[in-house]
Structures are given as C-alpha cells and as structure tokens.
C-alpha positions in Angstrom: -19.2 -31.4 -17.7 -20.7 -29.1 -15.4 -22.6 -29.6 -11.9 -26.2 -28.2 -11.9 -27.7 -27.5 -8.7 -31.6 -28.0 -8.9 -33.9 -26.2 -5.8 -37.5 -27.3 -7.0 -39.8 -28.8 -4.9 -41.9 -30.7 -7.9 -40.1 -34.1 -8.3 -41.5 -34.4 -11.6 -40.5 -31.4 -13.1 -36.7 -32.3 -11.8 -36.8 -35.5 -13.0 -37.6 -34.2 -16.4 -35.0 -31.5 -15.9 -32.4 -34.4 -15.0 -32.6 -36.5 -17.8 -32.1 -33.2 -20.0 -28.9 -32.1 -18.6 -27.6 -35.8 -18.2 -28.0 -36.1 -21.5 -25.7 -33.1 -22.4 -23.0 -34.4 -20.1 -23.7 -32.8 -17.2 -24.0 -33.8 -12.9 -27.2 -32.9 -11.6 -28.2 -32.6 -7.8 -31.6 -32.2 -5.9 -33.1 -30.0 -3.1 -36.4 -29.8 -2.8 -36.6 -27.1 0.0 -34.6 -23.7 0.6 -32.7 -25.0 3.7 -31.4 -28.1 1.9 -31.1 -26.1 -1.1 -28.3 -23.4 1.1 -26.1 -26.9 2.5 -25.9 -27.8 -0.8 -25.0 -25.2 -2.4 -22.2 -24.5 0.2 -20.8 -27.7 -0.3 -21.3 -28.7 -3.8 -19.9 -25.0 -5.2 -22.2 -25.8 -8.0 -21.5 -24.0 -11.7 -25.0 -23.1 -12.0 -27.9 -23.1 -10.2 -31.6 -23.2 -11.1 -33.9 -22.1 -8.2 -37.6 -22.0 -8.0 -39.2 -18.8 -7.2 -41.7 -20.6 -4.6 -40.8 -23.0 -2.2 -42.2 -24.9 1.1 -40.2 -23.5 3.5 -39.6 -20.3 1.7 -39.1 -17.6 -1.1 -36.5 -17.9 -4.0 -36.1 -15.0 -4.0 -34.7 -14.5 0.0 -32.6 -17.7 -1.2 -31.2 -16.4 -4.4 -29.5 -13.4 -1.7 -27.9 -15.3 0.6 -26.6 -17.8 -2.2 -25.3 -14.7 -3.6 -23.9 -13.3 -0.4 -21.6 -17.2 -0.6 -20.7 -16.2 -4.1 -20.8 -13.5 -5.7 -20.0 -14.3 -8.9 -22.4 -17.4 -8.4 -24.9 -18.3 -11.8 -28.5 -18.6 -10.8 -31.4 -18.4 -12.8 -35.2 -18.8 -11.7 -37.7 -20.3 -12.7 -41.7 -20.0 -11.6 -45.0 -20.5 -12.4 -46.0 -16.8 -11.2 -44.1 -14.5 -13.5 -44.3 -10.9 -13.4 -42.3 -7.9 -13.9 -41.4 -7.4 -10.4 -40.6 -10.6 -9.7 -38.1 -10.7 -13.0 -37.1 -7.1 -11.9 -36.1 -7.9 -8.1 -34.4 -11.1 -9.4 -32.0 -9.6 -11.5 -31.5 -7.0 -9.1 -30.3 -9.7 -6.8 -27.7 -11.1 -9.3 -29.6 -13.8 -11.0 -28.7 -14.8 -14.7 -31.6 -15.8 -16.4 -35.6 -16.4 -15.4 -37.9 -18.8 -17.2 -41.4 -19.4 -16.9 -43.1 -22.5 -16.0 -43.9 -25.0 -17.3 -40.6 -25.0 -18.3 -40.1 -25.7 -22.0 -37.0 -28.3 -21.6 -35.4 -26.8 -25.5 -35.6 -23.5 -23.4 -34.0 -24.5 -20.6 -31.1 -26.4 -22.8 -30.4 -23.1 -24.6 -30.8 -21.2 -21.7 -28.1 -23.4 -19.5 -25.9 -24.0 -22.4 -25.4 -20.1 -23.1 -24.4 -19.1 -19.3 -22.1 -22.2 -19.0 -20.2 -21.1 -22.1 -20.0 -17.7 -20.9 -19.4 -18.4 -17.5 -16.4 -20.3 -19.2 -15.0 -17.5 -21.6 -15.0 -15.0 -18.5 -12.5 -17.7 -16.8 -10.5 -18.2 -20.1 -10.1 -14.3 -19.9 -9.7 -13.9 -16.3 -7.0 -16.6 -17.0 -5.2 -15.2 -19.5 -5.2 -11.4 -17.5 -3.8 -13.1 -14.9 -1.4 -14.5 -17.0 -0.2 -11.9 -18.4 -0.4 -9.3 -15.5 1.7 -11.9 -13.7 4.9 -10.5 -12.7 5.0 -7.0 -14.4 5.2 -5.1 -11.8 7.6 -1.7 -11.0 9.7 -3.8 -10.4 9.9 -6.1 -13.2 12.0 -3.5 -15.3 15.1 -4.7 -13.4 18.5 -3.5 -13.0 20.4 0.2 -11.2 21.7 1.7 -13.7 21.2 5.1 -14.4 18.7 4.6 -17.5 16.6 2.0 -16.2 16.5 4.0 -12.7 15.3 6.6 -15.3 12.9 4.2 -17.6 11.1 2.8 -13.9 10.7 6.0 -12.9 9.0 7.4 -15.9 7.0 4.2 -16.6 5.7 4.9 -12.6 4.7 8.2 -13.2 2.7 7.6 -16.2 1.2 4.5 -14.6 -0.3 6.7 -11.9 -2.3 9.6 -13.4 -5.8 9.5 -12.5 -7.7 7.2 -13.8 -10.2 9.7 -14.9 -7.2 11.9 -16.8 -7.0 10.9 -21.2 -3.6 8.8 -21.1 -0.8 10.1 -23.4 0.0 8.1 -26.2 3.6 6.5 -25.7 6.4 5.7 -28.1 8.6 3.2 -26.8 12.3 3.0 -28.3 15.0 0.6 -28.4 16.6 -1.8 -30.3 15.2 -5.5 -30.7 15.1 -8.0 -27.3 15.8 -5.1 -25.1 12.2 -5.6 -23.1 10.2 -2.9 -25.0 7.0 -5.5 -24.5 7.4 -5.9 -20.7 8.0 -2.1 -20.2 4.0 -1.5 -22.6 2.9 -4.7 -20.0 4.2 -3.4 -16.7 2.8 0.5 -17.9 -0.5 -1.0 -18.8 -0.7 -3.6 -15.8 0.0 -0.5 -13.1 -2.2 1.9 -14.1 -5.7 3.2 -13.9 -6.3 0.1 -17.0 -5.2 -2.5 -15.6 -8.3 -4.5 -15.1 -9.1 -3.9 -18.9 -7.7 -6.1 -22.4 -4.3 -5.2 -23.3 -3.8 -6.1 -26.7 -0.4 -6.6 -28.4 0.2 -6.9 -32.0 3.1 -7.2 -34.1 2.9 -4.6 -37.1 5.6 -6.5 -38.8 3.9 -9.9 -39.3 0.7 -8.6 -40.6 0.3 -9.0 -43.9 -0.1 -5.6 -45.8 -3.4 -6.0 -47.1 -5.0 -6.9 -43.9 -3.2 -4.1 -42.0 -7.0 -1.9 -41.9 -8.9 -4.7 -41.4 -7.0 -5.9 -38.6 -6.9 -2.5 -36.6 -10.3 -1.4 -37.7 -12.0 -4.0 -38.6 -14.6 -4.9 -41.2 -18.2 -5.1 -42.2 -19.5 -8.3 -43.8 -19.2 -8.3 -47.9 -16.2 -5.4 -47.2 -14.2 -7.9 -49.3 -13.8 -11.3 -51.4 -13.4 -12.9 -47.9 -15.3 -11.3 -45.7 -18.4 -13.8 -44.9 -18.7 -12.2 -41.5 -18.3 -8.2 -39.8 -15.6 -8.7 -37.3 -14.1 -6.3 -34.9 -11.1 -4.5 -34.6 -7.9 -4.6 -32.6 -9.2 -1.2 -31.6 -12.7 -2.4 -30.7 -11.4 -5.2 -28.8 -8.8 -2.8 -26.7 -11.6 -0.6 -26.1 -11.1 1.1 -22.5 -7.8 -0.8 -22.2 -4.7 -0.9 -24.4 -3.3 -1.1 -27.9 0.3 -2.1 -28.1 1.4 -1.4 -31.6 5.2 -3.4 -31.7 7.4 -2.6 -34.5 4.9 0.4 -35.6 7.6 1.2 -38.3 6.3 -1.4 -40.7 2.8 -0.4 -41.3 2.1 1.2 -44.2 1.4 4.8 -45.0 -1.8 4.0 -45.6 -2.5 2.7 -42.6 -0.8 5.2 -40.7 -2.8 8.1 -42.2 -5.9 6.4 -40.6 -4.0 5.1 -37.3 -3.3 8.9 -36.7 -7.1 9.5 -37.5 -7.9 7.2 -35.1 -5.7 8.3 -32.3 -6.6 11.8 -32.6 -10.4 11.3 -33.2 -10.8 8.7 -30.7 -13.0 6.8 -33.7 -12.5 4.2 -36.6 -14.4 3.1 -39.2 -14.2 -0.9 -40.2 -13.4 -1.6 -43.6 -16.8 -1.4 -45.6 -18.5 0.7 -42.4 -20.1 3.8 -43.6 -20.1 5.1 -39.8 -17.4 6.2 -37.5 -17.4 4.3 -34.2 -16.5 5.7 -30.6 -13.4 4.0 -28.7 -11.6 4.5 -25.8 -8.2 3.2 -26.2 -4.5 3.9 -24.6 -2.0 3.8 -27.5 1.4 2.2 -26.8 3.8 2.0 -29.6 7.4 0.5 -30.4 10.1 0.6 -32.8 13.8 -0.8 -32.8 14.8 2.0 -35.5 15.1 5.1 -35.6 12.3 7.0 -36.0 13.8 10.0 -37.0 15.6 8.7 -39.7 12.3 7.1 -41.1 11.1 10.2 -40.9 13.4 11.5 -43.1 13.1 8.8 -45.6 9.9 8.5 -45.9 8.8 5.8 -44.6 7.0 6.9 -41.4 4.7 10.1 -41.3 5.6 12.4 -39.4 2.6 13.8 -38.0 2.2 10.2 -36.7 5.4 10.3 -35.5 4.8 13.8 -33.4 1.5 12.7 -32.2 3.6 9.3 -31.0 5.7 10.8 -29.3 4.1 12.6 -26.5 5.8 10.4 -23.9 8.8 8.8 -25.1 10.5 5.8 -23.2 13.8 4.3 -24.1 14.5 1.1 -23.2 18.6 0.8 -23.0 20.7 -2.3 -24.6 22.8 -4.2 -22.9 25.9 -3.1 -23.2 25.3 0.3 -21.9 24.0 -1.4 -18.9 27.3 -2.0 -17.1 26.9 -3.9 -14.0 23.0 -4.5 -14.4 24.6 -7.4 -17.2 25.5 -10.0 -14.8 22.8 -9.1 -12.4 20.5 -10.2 -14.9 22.5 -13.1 -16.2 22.5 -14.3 -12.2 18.9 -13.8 -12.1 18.0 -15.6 -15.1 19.7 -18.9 -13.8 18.0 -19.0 -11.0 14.8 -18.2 -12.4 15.6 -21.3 -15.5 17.0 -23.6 -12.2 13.9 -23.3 -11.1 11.5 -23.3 -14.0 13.2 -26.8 -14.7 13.1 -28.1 -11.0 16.9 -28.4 -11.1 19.6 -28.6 -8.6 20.6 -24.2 -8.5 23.5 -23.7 -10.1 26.1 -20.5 -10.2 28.1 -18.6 -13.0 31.9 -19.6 -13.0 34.2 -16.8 -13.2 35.5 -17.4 -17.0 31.4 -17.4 -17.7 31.4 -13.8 -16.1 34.2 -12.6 -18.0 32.6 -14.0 -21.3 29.3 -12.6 -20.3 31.1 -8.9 -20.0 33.0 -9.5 -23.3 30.1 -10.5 -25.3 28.1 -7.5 -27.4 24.9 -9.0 -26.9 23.2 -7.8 -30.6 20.2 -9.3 -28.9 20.1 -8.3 -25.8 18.3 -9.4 -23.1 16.4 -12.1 -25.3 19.8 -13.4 -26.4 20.8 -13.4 -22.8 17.9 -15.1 -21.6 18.1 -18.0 -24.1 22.0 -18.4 -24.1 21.3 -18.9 -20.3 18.5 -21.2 -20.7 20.5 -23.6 -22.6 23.4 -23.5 -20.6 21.5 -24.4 -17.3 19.7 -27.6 -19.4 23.4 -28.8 -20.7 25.8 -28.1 -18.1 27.1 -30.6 -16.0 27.9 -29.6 -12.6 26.4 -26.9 -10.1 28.8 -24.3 -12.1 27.9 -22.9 -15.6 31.8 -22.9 -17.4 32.0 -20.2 -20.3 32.4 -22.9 -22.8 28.9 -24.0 -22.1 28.0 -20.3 -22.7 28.7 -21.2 -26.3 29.4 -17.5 -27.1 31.0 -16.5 -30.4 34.7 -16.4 -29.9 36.1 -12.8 -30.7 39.6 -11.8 -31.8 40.9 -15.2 -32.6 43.0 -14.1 -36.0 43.3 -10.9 -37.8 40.6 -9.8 -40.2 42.9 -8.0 -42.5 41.4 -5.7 -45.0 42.5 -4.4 -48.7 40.9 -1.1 -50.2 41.5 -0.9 -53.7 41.2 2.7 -55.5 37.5 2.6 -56.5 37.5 2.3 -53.0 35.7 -1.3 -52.7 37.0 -3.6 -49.8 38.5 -6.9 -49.2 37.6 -8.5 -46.2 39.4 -11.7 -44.9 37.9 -13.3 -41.9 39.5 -14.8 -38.8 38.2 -18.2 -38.2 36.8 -17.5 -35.4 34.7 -15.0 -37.3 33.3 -11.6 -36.1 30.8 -9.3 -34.2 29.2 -7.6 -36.8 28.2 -4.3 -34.5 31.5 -4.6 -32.8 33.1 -4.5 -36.0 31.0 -1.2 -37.2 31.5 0.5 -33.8 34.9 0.0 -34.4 35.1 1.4 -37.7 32.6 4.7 -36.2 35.5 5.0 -33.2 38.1 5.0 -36.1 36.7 7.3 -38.0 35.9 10.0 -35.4 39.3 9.3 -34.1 40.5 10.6 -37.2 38.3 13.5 -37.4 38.9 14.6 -34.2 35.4 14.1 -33.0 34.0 16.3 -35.3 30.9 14.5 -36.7 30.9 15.9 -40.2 34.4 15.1 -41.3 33.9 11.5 -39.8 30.8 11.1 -42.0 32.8 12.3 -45.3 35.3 10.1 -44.2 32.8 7.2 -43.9 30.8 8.2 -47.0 27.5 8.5 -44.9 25.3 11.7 -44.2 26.1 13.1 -40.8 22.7 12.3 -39.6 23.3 8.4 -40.6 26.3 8.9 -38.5 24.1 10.6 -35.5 22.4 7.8 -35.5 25.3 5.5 -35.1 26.7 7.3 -32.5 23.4 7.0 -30.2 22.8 3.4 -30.9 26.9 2.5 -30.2 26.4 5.0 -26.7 29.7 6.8 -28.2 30.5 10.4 -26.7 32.6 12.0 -29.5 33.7 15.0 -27.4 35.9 12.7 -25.4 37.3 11.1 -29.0 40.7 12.3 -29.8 42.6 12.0 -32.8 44.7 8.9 -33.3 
C-alpha cells in the first residue's frame, strides 16, 4: 500500500481519482491549493504525488520545484487540461515522472501510477541490496599484518584508485578455497571508480554446462527448446560495473574461447543473436587451483589465462598467516557475540593453542564457522578448546607398509588424520631426502617436478633451507 498525495483543485475529479487508487490498496490525501499542497507534502512524505498543472493560488509547475527541492528523488507526475510541449518539456526538466492529460482517463492513470510505484520500488530493492553488499568491504576489511595481506591491501588499494576514466585491468584472483578471494573482488569493486554500479558474482562451478553461454551472454528468444523469452546476460547486467567470475577453472573451453572474445572485444553476442553488442564491464576472476598447471593439462586456455592475468592478487591461507590466526579468531567472537546479542565471551588459552595447531584446510570459512558454533554452545564467558571441536591430531601412530609393487598400507590412529598435514609431511620427507633438490624429490615421489612445484607453493615450503635427514 502506498500514500498518494493528490494537489487538484476539482473535487470531482479527486473523488473519482480516490475511489481508483482505494480500490488498488492504496491511502489517498487531498489538497486542493499549492500552499496546502507544500504542508502536506512535508509531512506526509508521500510515495507519489500527482499535481495539477493550474491551481488557485498558483502554478504546478513553481510547485513541482520546490517539492523537488524537499526531495529529490520525490515521484511527481502532472496532470492538466492545457497540454503542450513546453509545458511537458519544462515539467520533466523539473524532475516530474509522468504527465497526463485531462480529463484524466482513470485506466491511464492506474497504469500510469502502478508503473512508477513498482519502479520506484525495484530502485529501493537495488539500492538495498548495494548497500548490502558494499557494507563493510572497505581497505580495511582484508584484515590482518602480515606481510602478504600488508601486500594483498596494498595492491587491492592501488587498483581501486585509478581514474575512473582509465580501462580497468582485468584481475585474476588466487588462492585456495575459504581464504576470502570473494571479499577481496567486493572490497576492489566497492573502492573504486565502480562502486556505485552492479557487481555481479557468479559461481562458474555450479552452472550447469549447457547453460554456461547463455548465462554469460545471454540469449535471444527461440535460441533454444526453452527459450520462450530473450534474456540478458551476466555481462549485460554488469554493464559499467563488475563481473566476478569465482572458480573460473570450471568453465568450459568452449566458453572460454568466447569469454576471452568478450574480454578483449568489449562485445558478446547472446545465444541466437546475430549481432555483437557493446559492454562495459571490469572482469574479476578466481581460482583455488593452479592455473598453471591447468594450463598445462589442458584444461584452461591459455590465452585466457594470459589475458587474466594482467593483475594478479593472492589471497594467503591460513597457516602462512602466523599471528594474523588468532587475531581473526578473537575478532570473529566478538563479531558472533554480538550478531547473537550474547554476553562477550574470550578464547581460553588451551583454545589458542588448538587454534595454532590446527591446519585449517578451510581456512578462514572454517574458522569462522568453528567459531560460530563454539560461541552458540559454550557455557561460560570462556570458549575451552574442547568446545572448538577440532580434529584431534597425533593421537596413535599411522604406521605404514610398502610392498614391492610399491602400493601402501595405511593404518590409521583413531583419532584419525589431517589429510594436507599428512602430504606436507610426506613433501618435507621427501625433499629431506633429496637434499632440497626438487627433481630427485619428485622421482622419489613418483610426480613430475612441476606437480611437486606446485606442492611446494601451496604447503609455503622453502627447500633451500631443507637439509637431508
């Protein structure tokens, strides 16, 4: 239900104009002169208002500027008996919506209220959801002092302030999964020259593979059994703003042939289209593999993969983080205290040492959530390490048998394992053994040396500073 602001002198005609809009739901208020018409306005904040070009005391028109001068963003739209192009051209000039013509045909004035109130409310569902999402992404929201995210902030800063007239480089962000690679595309997008434009974020993984073109590009109607209707493109709908391609690895090559088209044309062309379109779009991408290795297998282009990497940000896991761990794990409690209007509550001191011993395969998501549920569950104003609910490490000997064909025997402690501590392990071991020389550790391993490589960066392991056991 909206309120509807009527400034008509003509009692009739409101009366008639009442019982219309009551009838859709709506609360409907009088003036009949310009003076009354200002009070009210002031004090009613109406959603809409239609105004009579003529009055008694004065013009609509004067009126229609000093409502706009209240509010700017206020919906007027005329309505008069002497209609001309000037009149139609000054009014717009002056902000209103919409002009009608008297007599007023009442189906017209329906249409022509229903249209701006359902605009009027999509532009606060987006404003909304902006401000949602711009919500706390700024600098400062890539948290933490150590040395990489000092470096990560500072790169993300100086890409988010190039000139807003300057063509933004497209950005490949790394790192593996839950390590924030969404909030750094937000924070870059929400600082800089864009920021008042969509940013659009889609998961590459989770689109099924014969929608992947239609989804980017879009499609005209007929392109296909199920296309009743053309419909617009993640790229359409990002135009001027941002395109945050997560997980960019999963598309298909395909798709990526026309996703580099797209990037370096500045065009697309929906599904069924027989003409290229214009767009204006930042590209932000992210992967949680290796793009070089895909590369190498196949899977990933690597023209794409060049043209991706223009400005590369890595976004660090949490064990290479050092002290930055529990200054996040002490942030997230307060901010979960306080999400849940609870009583704050601290980290004991066996919680920090389980915190530090932890791998965290997940990272800061896994952090965040372990966190969360240990702040619902625990009793008492300090969180315990039990209540951390971590997976106990080292409790037993794994022991292992290697028979001659060389296939393995594992037998598990009860406590079970780390998985990635496990492999990093086995990576130390064998460039222990090897005496930090890559190759001979790969051979020893039965993996290429660039499989290795990639090991070695995702672990953070230095093997110049490995020695032989």
């Amino acid at each position: 239900m909206a309120t509807i602001l009527v400034v008509e002198d003509e009692e009739i005609l409101f009366q008639a104009i009442e019982r219309t809009l009551e009838k859709l739901g709506h609360q409907v208020h009088w003036a009949n002169r310009c003076q009354a018409g200002e009070q009210m306005f002031g004090e009613l904040h109406p959603d809409l208002t239609l105004l009579d070009l003529r009055l008694p005391d004065g013009s609509g028109l004067d009126l229609l500027a000093r409502l706009r001068a209240q509010n700017t963003h206020a919906d007027i739209i005329l309505m008069t008996a002497y209609a001309s192009v000037e009149d139609a051209v000054a009014a717009i000039k002056l902000g209103a919506r919409d002009y009608l013509q008297k007599p007023v045909n009442l189906d017209d004035l329906r249409h022509a209220i229903t249209r701006a109130l359902e605009e009027t409310q999509l532009k606060t569902e987006v404003s909304y959801f902006r401000n949602r999402e711009a919500k706390g992404t700024g600098i400062d929201a890539i948290s933490g002092n150590c040395p990489a995210i000092a470096e990560l902030r500072s790169r993300v800063q100086r890409l988010a302030t190039l000139p807003a007239d300057a063509v933004p480089p497209t950005v490949l962000i790394t790192g593996e999964t839950g390590t924030g690679k969404g909030l750094v595309a937000r924070v870059l997008h929400y600082n800089g020259p864009r920021a008042g434009q969509p940013f659009i974020e889609i998961n590459c993984a989770a689109i099924p593979e014969n929608l992947v073109e239609s989804e980017l590009f879009g499609h005209e109607k007929g392109a296909f059994t199920d296309a009743k209707a053309a419909r617009l493109g993640l790229f359409q709908a990002a135009d001027r703003g941002t395109l945050f391609l997560d997980e960019i690895g999963c598309l298909p090559l395909a798709a990526q042939v026309k996703l580099l088209k797209a990037i370096e044309e500045k065009t697309v062309r929906p599904v069924g289209g027989h003409a290229d379109r214009l767009i204006d779009v930042h590209v932000i991408a992210a992967t949680n593999g290796n793009p070089e290795e895909m590369v190498r297998t196949g899977t990933f282009r690597e023209d794409l993969y060049y043209r991706l990497r223009v400005a590369v940000l890595h976004a660090p896991p949490l064990r290479e983080r050092g002290d930055d761990l529990l200054f996040l794990a002490q942030r997230f409690v307060a901010e979960v205290c306080d999400r849940y209007r609870l009583p704050p509550k601290r980290l004991a001191a066996d919680a920090e040492r389980e915190i530090r011993r932890y791998s965290w395969p997940g990272n800061i998501r896994e952090l965040r959530n372990t966190l969360d549920r240990a702040v619902l569950f625990s009793e008492g104003p300090a969180i315990t390490g039990a209540a951390l609910g971590l997976p106990v490490s080292g409790s037993g000997w794994m022991r292992w048998r290697i028979e001659r064909d060389g296939a393995a025997e594992i037998d598990l402690p009860d406590g079970g394992i780390q998985f990635e501590e496990l492999e990093r392990a086995v990576i130390l071991a064998a460039l222990r053994r090897a005496g930090g020389r890559q190759i001979d550790a790969a051979k020893l391993l039965g993996m290429s040396r660039d499989t290795l490589r990639y090991r070695i960066e995702k672990f953070g392991i230095d093997p110049s500073n490995l020695k032989p056991a």
